[in-house]
N, C-alpha and C positions, 0 to 999 in steps of 0.2 A: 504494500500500500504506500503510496506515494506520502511524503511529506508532510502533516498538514500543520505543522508550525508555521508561524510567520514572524523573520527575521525585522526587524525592527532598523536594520542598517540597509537593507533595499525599499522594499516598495510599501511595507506595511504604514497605515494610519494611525498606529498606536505605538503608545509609550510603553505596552507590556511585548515581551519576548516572544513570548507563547500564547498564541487566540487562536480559537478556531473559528469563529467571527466576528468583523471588526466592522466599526462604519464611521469614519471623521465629515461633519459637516454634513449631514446627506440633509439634502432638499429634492420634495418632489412636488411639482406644481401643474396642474391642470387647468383644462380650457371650461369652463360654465358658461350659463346662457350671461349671467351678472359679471362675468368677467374671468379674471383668474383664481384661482382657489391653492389655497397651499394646503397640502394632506401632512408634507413634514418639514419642520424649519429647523433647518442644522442642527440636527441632531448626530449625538453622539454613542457610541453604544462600543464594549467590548468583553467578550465572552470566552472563558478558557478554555481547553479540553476539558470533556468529562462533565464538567457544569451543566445543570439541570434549570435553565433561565426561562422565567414566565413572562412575558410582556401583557398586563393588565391596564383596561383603559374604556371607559364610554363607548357604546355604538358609534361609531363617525371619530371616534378619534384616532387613527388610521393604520390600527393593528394591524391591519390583513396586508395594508398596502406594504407596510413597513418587511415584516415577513416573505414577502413576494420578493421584494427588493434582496434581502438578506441571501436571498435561496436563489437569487438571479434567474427568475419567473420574469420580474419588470423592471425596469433601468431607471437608475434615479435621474432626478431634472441635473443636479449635481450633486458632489461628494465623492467619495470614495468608499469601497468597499470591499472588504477583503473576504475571502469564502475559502477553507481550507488551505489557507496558502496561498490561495491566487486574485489577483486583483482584479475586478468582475463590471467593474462598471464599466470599464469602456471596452468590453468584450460584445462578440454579434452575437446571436441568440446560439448560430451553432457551437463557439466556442465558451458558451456558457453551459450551455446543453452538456458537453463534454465533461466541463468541473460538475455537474450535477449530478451525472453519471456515476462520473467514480467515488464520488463524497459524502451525497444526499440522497434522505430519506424520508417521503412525508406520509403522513395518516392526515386527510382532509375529513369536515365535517359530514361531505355528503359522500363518503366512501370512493366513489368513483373508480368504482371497476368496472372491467365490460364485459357487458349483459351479456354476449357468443361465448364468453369464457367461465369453463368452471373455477370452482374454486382453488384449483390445482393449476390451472394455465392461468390464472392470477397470478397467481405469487411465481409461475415460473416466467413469466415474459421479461420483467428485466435481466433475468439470470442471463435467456436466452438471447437477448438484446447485447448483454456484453459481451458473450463468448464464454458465460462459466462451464465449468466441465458439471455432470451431473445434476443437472438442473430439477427435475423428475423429485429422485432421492432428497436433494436439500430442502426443497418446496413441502415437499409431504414432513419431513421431519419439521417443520416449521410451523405446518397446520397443528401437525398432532403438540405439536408446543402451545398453541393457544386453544386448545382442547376441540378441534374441528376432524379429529382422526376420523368419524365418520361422515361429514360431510364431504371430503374433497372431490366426489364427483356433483358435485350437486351446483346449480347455476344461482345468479347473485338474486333473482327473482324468486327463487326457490329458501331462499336462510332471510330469517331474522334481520332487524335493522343492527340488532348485538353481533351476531354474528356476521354479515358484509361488514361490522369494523373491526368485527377479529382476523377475516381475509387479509384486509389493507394492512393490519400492522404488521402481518405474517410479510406480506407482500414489501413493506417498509424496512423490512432487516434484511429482506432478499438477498441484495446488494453488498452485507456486510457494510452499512456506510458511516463514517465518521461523527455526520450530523443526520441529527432527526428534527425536518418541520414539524408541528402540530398544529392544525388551525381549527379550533374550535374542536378537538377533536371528540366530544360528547354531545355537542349541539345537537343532533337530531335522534337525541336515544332516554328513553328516562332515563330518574334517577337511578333507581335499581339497577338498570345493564348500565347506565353511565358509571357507577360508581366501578362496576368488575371491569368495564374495560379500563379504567385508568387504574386499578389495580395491575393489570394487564401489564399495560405501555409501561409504566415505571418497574414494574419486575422486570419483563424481556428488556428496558434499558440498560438496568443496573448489572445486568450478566452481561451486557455486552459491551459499556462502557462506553454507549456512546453522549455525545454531545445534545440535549437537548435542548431545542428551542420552542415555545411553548404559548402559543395565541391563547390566550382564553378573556371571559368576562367573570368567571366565577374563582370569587378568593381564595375560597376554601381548596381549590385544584391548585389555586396559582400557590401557595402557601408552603405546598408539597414539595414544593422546586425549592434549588440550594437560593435563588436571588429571584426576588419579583422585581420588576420593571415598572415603572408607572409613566403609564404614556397619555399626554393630555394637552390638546391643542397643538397638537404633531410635534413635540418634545417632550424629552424624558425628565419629568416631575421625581426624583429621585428615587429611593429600593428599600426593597427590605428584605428580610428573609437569613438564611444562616448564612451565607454566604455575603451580605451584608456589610 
């Protein structure tokens, strides 16, 4: 696995040695019918390996946007941004595409799998997207990890809203990736399956050591993470959390 420090004496935005993601000054501005609208005003933000970070904040105060940016989904208006080591904003979608590949990992609120695929060619298409060897075997062992062993022939119309986001997060470690997006990733589940999946996502995190970054509106989730984030009028209102 490639490098994902970021040396502080080339390209990196931050004062720390070690991030696995970073962001100096990012602005991102949109066109409205009322004029221009700013979603983030230089904003700062910097996240270690292994770190568990929630980013908490009002509907409309620009979580997802912010997230997208991070995960180089969407290009800031300006700033900088660093993603596993690699400096991403002034990258084209394919050469973002590529650091995404090898680094990142998301579980979205509305699952987003696809309906022709079972729950086993779910979780295998990035595999087989990269070139991994044994795709089949890792993917099943993956499902039966988030207790799906007898579902994996079964299609995403066919399981539970619980279960299509037990697929995703199966599908989110696929990869082996560095960093893990979450956006919302309980919003369309009650409480009850919401609380098992995020029992879920943070066990299969914590065995695998990856990097969490973490959208949410509810505290009590964001709480669970080493550093919450407070994001409000598209800058970060300071943290809290043990990491703190």
């Amino acid at each position: 696995m490639a490098n994902l420090f970021v040396d502080n004496t080339s390209n990196s935005p931050s004062d720390e040695k070690q991030l696995a993601v970073a962001a100096s000054n990012l602005t991102k501005t949109v066109v409205a019918r009322s004029g221009e609208l700013t979603i983030l005003a230089g904003l700062d933000l910097q996240i270690k390996p292994g770190e568990a970070a929630a980013i908490v904040g009002a509907s409309g105060s620009g979580k997802s946007t912010l997230l997208g940016i991070l995960a180089g989904l969407d290009q800031p208006t300006s700033g900088e941004v660093v993603l596993a080591g690699s400096r991403i904003d002034h990258l084209d979608e394919d050469d973002r595409a590529r650091v995404r590949g090898e680094h990142v990992g998301f579980v979205f609120q509305s699952f987003q799998l696809l309906p022709n695929l079972t729950a086993l060619e779910n979780v295998m298409l990035p595999m087989e997207l990269s070139g991994q060897d044994n795709p089949v075997k890792r993917a099943g062992h993956l499902l039966e990890r988030v207790g799906l062993d007898q579902r994996m022939d079964h299609y995403p119309k066919q399981l539970s809203g619980g279960e299509q986001q037990r697929v995703a997060i199966a599908r989110a470690f696929a990869g082996e990736p560095a960093i893990l997006f979450a956006d919302e990733p309980t919003g369309n589940l009650d409480e009850k399956t919401g609380e098992k999946i995020i029992e879920l996502l943070f066990e299969v995190n914590r065995e695998s050591g990856t990097t969490l970054v973490l959208v949410t509106h509810d505290l009590d989730l964001a709480n669970r993470c080493d550093r919450v984030l407070h994001l409000q009028g598209g800058a970060l209102h300071g943290e809290s959390g043990r990491g703190a």
